[in-house]
LUMLO-947665 format. One record per atom (N, C-alpha, C): x, y, z. Coordinates in steps of 0.1 Angstrom, whole numbers, plus 5000, padded with zeros to 4 digits. Example, Ala and Ser with C-alpha at 12.3 -4.5 7.8 and 13.67 -1.06 7.14 Angstrom:
% LUMLO-947665
513249435078 512349555078 513249675078 512849785071 513749895071 512950005079 
***
This chain:
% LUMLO-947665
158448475094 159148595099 158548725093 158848815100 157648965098 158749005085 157949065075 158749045062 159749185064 160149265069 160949405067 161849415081 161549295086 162349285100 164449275098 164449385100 166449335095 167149365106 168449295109 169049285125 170749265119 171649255122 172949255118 173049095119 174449065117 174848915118 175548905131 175648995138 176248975151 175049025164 174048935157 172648975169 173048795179 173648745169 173948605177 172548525174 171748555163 170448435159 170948435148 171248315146 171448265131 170148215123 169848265110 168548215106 168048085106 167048095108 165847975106 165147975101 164347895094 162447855095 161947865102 160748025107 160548015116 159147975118 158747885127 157547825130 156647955126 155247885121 154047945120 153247935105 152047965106 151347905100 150948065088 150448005080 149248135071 148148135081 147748255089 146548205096 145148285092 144048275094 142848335088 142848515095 143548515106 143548645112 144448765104 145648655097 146748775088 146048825076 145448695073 144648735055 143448815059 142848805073 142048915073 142349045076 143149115084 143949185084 144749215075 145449195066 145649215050 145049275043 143549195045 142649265029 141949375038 142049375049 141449515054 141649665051 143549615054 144849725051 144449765039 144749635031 145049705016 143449745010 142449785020 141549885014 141750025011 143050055014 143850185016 144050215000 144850054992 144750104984 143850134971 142350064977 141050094967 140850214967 140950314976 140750424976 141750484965 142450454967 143650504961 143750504945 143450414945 142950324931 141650424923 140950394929 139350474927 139450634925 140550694935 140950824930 141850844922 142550724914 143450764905 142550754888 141550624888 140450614876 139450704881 139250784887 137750874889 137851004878 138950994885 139551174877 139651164866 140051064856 140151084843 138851104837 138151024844 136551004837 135751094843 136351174853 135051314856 135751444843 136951454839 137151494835 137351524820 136551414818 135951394802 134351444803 133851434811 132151444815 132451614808 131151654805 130851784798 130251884812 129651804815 128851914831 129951914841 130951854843 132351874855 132352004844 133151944831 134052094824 133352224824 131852234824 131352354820 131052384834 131052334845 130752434857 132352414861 133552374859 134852454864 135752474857 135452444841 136552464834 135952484818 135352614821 134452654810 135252664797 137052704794 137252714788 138052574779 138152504787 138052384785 136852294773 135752334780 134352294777 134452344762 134452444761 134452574747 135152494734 136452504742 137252474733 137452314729 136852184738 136152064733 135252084719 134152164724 132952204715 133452264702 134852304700 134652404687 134952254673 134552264662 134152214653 135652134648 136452214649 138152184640 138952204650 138952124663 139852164673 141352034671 142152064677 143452004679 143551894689 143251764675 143251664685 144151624697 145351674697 146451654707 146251774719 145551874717 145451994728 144052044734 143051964729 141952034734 141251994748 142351894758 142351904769 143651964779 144252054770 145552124774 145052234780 145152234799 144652324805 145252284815 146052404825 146952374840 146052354849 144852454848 143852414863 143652274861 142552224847 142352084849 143351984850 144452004851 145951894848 145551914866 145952034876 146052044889 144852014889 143851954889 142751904894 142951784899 144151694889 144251544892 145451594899 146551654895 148251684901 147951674919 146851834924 147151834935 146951714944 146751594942 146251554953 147951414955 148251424942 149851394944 150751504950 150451634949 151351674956 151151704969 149951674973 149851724993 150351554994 149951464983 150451354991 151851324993 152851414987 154351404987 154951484999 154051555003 154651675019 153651535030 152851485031 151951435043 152951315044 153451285033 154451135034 155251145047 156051255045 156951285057 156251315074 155251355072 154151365087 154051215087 153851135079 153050995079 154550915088 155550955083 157050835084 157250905101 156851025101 156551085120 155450955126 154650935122 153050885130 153850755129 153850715120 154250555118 155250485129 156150595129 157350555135 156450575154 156350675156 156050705170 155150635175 154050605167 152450575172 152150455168 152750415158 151950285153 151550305135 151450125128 150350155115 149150145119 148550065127 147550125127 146650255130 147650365136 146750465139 147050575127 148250525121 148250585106 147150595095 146750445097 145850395089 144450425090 144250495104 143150545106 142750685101 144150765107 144150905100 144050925087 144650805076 144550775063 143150845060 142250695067 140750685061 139850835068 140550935078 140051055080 140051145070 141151145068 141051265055 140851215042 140851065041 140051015028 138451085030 137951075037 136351115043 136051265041 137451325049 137051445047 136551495030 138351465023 138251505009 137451475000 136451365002 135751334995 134351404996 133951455007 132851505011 132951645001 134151675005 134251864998 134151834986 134951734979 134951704963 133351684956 132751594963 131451604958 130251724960 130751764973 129951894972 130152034968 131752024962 132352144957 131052224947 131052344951 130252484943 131652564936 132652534939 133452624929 135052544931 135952634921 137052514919 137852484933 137852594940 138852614953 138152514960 137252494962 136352394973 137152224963 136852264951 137052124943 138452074945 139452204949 141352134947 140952104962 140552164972 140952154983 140652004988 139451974984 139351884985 140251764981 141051784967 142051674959 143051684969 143651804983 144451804993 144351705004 143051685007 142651635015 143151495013 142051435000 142251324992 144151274994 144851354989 146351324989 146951294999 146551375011 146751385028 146751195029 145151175026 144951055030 146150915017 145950965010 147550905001 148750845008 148751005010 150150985018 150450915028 149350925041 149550855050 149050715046 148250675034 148050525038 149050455029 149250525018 150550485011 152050475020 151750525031 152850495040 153050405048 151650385052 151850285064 151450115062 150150125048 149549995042 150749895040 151949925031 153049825027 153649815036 153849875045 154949835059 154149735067 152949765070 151849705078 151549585072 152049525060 151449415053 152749345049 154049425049 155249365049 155349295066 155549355072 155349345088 154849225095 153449195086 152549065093 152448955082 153548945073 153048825064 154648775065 154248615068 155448515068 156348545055 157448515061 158748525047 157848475033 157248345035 157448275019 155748335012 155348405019 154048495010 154248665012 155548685016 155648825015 155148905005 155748824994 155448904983 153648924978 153248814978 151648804975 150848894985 151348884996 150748935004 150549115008 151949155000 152449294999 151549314986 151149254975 150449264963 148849334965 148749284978 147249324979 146849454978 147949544984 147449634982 148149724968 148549684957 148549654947 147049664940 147049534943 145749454934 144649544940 144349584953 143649674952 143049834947 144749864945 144549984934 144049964925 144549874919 143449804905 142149774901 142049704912 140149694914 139949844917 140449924925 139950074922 139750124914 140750134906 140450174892 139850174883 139450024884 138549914875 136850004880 136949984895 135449984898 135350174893 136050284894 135450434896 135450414876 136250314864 135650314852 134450324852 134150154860 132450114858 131650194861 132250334872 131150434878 130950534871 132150554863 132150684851 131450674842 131250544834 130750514826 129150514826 128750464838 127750454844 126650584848 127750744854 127350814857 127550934846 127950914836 128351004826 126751084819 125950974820 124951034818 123651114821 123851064836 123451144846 123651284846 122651394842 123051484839 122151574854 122351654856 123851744854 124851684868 124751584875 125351554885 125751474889 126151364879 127051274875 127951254879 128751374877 130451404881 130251404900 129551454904 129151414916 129451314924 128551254921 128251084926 129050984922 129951034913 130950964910 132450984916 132151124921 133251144932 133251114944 131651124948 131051084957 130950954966 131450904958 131150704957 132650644967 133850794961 134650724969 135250714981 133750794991 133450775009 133350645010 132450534999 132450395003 133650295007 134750304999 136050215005 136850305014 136750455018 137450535029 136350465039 135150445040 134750405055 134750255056 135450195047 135350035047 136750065056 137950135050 139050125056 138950205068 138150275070 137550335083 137450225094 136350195093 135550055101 137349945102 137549945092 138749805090 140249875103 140349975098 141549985109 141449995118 140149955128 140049975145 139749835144 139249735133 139649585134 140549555134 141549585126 143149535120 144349565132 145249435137 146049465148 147249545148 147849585155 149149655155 150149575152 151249565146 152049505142 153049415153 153549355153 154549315167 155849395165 156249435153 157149505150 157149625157 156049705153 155849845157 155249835174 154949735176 154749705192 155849715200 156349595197 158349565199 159049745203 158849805191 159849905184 159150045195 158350025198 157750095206 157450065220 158349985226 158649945238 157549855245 156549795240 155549725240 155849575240 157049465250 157549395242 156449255243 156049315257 154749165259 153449155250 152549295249 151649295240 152549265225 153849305222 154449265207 154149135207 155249045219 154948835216 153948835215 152948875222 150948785221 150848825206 150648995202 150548985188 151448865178 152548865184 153148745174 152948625172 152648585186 151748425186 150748455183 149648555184 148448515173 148648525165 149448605153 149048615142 150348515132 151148415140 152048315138 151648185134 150148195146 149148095154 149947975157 151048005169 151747925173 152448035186 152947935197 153447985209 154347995211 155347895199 157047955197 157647995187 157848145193 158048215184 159448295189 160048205198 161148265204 162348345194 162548225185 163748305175 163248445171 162148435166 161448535157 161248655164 160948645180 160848745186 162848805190 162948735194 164248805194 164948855183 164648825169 165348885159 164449035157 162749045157 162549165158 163049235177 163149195188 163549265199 165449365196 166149245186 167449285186 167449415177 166649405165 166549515157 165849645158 164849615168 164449775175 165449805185 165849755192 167849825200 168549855192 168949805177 169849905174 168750005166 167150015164 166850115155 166650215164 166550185180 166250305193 167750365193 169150345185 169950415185 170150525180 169450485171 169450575158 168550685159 169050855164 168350955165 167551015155 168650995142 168051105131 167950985118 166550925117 166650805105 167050865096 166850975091 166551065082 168251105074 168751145085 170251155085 170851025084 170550935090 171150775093 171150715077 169850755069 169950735052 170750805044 171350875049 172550975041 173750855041 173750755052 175150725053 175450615039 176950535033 176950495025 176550375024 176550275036 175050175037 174350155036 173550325038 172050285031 171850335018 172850365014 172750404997 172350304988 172650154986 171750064981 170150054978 169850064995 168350064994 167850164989 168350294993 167650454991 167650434976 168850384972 168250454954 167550324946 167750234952 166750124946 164950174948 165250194963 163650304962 162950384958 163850444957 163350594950 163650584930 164550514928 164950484914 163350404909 163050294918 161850224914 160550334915 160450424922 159450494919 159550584906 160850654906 160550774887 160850654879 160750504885 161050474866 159450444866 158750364875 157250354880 156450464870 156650584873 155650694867 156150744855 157550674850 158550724834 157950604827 157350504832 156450404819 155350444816 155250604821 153750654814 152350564816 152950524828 151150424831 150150514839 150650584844 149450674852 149450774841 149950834832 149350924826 148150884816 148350714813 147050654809 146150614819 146650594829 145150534840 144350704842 145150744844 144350924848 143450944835 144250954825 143251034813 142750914800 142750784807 142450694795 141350764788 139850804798 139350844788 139150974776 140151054783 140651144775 141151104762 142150994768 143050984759 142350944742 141150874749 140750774739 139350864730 139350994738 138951074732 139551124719 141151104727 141851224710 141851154703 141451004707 142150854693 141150874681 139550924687 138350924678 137350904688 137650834699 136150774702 135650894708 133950834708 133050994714 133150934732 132251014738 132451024753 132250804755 130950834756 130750654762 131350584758 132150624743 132750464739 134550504749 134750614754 135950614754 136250554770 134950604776 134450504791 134350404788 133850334779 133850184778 135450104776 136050184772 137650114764 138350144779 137750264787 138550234798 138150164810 137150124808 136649984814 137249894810 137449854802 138249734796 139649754798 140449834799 141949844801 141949864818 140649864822 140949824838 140249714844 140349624835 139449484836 141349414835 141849454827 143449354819 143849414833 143649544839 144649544852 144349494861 143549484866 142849364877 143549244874 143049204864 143749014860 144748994859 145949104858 147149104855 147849124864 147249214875 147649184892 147949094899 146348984894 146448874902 147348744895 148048754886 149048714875 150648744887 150648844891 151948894900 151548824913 150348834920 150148814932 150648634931 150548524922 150548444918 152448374919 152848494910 154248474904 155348524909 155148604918 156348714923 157048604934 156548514937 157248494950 157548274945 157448254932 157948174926 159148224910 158848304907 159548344897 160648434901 160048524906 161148664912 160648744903 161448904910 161049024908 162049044898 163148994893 163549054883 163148984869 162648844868 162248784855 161048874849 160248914865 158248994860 158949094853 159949174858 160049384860 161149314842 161949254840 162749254828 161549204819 160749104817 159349084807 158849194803 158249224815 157649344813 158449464808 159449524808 160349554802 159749584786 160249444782 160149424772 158949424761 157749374772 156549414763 156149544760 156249644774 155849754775 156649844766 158249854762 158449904750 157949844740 157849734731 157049704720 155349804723 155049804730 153349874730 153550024727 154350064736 154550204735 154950284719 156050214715 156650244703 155350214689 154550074692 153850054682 152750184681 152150214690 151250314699 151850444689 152750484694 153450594690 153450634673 153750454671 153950524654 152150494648 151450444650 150450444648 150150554649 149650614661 149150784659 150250914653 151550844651 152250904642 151850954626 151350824625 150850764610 149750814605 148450814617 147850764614 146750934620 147051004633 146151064639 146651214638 146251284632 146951444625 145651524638 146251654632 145451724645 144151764642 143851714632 141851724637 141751654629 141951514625 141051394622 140851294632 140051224625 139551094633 140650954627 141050864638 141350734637 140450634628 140750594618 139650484613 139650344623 138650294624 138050214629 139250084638 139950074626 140749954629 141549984637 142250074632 143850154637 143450154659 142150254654 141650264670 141350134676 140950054671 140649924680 141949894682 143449884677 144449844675 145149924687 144750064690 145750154697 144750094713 143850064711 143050004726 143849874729 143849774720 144449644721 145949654731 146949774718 148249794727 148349804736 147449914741 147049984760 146649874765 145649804761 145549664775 146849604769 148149604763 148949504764 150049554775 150049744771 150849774780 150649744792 149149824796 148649844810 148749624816 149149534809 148749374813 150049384817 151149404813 152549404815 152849514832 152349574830 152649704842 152049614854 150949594856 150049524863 150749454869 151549344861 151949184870 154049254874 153749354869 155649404871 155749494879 155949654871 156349724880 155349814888 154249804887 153049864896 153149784910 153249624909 153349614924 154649614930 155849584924 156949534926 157349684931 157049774927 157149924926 157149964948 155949884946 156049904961 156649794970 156549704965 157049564972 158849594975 159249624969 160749614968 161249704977 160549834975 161349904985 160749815004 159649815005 159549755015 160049655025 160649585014 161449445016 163049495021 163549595017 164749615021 165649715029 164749815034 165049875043 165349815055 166249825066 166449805080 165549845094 165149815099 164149855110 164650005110 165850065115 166050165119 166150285108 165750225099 165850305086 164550315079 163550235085 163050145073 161850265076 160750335083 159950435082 160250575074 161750575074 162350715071 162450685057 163150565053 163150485042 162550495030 161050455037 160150445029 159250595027 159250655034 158650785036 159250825025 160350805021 161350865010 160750814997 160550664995 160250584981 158550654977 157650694989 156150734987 156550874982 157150944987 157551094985 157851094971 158851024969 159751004953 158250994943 157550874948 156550834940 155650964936 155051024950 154151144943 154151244942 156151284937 156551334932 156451334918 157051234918 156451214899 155651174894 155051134902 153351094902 152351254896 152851374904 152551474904 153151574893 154251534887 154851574875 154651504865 154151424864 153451314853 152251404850 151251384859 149651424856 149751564856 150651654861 150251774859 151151824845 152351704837 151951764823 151851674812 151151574817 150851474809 149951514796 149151574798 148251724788 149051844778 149651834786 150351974776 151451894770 152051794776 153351724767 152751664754 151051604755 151051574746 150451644736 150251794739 150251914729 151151924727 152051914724 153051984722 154451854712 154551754722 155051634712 154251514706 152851534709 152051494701 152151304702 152151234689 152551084690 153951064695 155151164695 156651144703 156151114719 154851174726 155151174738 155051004740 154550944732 154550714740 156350674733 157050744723 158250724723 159050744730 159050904737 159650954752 159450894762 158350784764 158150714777 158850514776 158850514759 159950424753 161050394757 161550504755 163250574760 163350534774 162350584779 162550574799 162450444800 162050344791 162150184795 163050144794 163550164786 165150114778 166350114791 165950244798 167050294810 166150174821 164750154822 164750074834 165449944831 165149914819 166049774818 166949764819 168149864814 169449824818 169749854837 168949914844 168849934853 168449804868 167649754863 167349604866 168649514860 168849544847 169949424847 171449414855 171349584854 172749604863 172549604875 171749644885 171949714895 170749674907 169449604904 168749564910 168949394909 169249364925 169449224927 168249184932 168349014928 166748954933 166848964947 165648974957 165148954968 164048854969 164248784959 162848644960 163448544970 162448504981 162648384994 163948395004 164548555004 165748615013 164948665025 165048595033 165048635046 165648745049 164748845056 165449015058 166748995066 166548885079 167848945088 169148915078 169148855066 169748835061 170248885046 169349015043 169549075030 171049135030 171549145041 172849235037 173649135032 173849015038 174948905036 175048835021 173448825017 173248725010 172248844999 172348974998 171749044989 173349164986 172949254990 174049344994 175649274992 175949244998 177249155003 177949074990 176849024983 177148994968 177049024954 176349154954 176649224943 177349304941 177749294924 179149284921 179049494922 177749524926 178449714928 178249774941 177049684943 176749744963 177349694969 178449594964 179249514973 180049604982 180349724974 181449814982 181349934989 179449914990 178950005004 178949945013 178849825011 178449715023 180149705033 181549675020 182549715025 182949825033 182549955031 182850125038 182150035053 181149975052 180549945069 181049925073 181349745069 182449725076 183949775081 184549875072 185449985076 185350045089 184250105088 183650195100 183550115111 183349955115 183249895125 184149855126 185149885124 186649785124 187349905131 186850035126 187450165133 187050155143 186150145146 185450205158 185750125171 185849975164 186049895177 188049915178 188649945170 189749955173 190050065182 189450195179 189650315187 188650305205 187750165204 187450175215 188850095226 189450025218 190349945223 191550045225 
***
């Protein structure tokens, strides 16, 4: 069954098993999609490690440079600077306005032609970024970059929820996940690589990442249109063929009528946008959007962006601090494929409460260590620093198999057809929103609270756990037409939005009577 497909209980299909196979055409189409999120990935580890390089700082951020260089500088501030913070910020914030253009294309046109525009303005921004002569050439380009965020961050998880059978949803939604991660992983290996390259390093290392924008280029005029978004877009015969091939079976009768029933009631619905205001969709909306600020309040992108910064202020010099962030995106790769593994035999609330748990133990130890231990212009002794590396792969191993994929997975899984573009447009928005408030003061917060800022991101776990314990119900092996009944319907707090519905339909058919 297409995994985000939801229909009422009075469509008159009662769930099944619906025939079909894993077929070689979905898993190829999958890993095509989720090249959306290598890019993604690659632009989130690029920037920390151009922004450690000395030839980036001294041709755009001279004062920066200076103030690295001076003899007795402040280990907590001497990368505290708003242009360089908006070097990494902007490209979260064009991607939090494009989100909403994207949830327009998606809905009207299709994911795949989303997915195309994605890898255009990936292409574009990368061109200007590498060939930037001055800083305005250099943001405009992080716009572009974001543009392409936005839309692929929009359309990859719907597109991959959409074409993977109920019982690999989850793994299957991982990919582009696990792709971010190998992005990340691979623009370390390139930083480290081109750091020495002088004077144009920072270049080719921004440079590099036109190669997974024209892999996703080439891939989305391979990759099929959904049956969903076929269906939903009045396409109902090209929808069945796409669903028999990529089912790889010829009956697919239930399956198609459960997505035919749920694009009639989502062609009702004029204003999705408004239709999310009402108190039935209050569930999903804040599960979605709640999963994204707690997502960027575990302080993991303010380490993936500036690991090697960071591991600058710990002691290490430039190459060792590229190498430690090679390694802390070596544990995120592995630890991906740990979720892609588990999520769909364990569930999403055993990974996101573990993790939980480890990621405050790391944070806090982290914290008091350079409490202890890192004053504002000394060096870390040897051990302590091997010790504050170790934490960071334990945090960043925990985040990996929990709330990085689950982060996207979850909201995907429970929106309603007729909600579910507007929906999600909302949970990407939420995301690089604070995605973009994270990195644009992840620098100055930790000028200013110094070793408090890994206990302030402590704090923010504490609230996601009791958050998951109360209020996020599992969705592991729940068939969508059936989240409301058997998700919704029995928890002990959403229970009583789910009730106001039914209210409203009991009115309505009364006053038609």
């Amino acid at each position: 069954m297409p995994a985000i497909v939801v229909s009422s209980n009075d469509s008159g299909v009662k769930h099944k098993d619906f025939d079909g196979k894993i077929t070689i055409y979905v898993v190829l189409c999958g890993i095509l999609a989720a090249t959306g999120g290598l890019v993604f990935g690659f632009d989130i580890g690029i920037s920390g490690g151009v922004t450690a390089m000395d030839d980036f700082l001294e041709k755009f951020f001279p004062k920066v440079y200076r103030k690295k260089l001076q003899a007795k500088e402040d280990n907590y501030c001497k990368f505290d600077n708003q242009w360089l913070q908006l070097f990494t910020s902007s490209l979260y914030l064009a991607a939090l306005f494009s989100s909403f253009a994207a949830s327009k294309v998606c809905s009207k046109y299709g994911r795949k032609i989303t997915i195309q525009l994605a890898s255009l303005f990936f292409i574009v921004g990368v061109v200007l970024e590498a060939a930037a002569i001055e800083i305005v050439m250099l943001i405009v380009g992080r716009i572009f970059l974001g543009m392409g965020v936005g839309f692929g961050n929009q359309a990859v998880p719907l597109f991959l929820s959409e074409i993977a059978p109920v019982k690999i949803r989850g793994a299957l939604n991982i990919l582009f996940q696990l792709n971010v991660t190998i992005g990340i992983f691979i623009a370390n290996i390139v930083n480290y690589l081109t750091a020495n390259l002088h004077p144009w390093g920072w270049r080719l290392s921004l440079g590099l990442a036109g190669v997974p924008a024209v892999i996703l280029g080439i891939g989305s005029f391979i990759i099929t249109e959904t049956p969903t978004s076929l269906i939903e877009r009045g396409q109902l015969l090209r929808g069945r063929a796409m669903l028999e091939r990529i089912r790889g079976t010829a009956n697919v009768n239930a399956e198609y009528e459960e997505i035919v029933h749920a694009s009639e009631m989502a062609r009702r619905v004029k204003h999705p946008f408004k239709n999310l205001m009402k108190r039935s969709s209050r569930p999903q909306l804040v599960i979605a959007v709640a999963m994204q600020v707690f997502q960027q309040f575990t302080g993991i992108n303010a380490i993936m962006f500036y690991a090697p910064v960071l591991f600058q202020t710990i002691g290490f010099k430039s190459q060792a601090s590229l190498l430690s962030a090679v390694i802390t995106g070596t544990v995120n790769v592995v630890s991906t494929l740990v979720s892609v593994a588990a999520v769909d035999r364990l569930g999403r609330r055993v990974l996101l409460l573990e993790a939980c748990a480890q990621m405050f133990f790391s944070q806090t130890i982290i914290g008091a260590l350079l409490f202890a231990y890192l004053k504002t212009n000394n060096e870390l002794n040897q051990g302590v620093a091997i010790a504050v590396v170790v934490l960071v792969c334990f945090f960043v191993m925990s985040f990996a198999w929990s709330w990085g994929p689950l982060g996207w997975l979850i909201p995907s899984e429970t929106f309603p057809l007729e909600t579910r573009s507007a929906g999600f447009s909302c949970a990407v928005s939420s995301n690089m929103l604070f995605t973009f408030v994270i990195a644009q003061a992840f620098l100055s917060m930790m000028c200013h609270m110094k070793a408090g800022i890994f206990f302030f991101f402590a704090a923010w776990i504490v609230v996601m756990t009791l958050f998951v314990i109360f209020l996020l119900p599992e969705t592991k092996g729940v068939p969508i037409d059936e989240m409301t009944d058997r998700v919704w319907r029995q928890h002990w707090y959403w229970r009583r939005y789910m009730e106001d519905e039914d209210d409203d339909k009991i009115k309505k058919a009364e006053d038609g009577l």
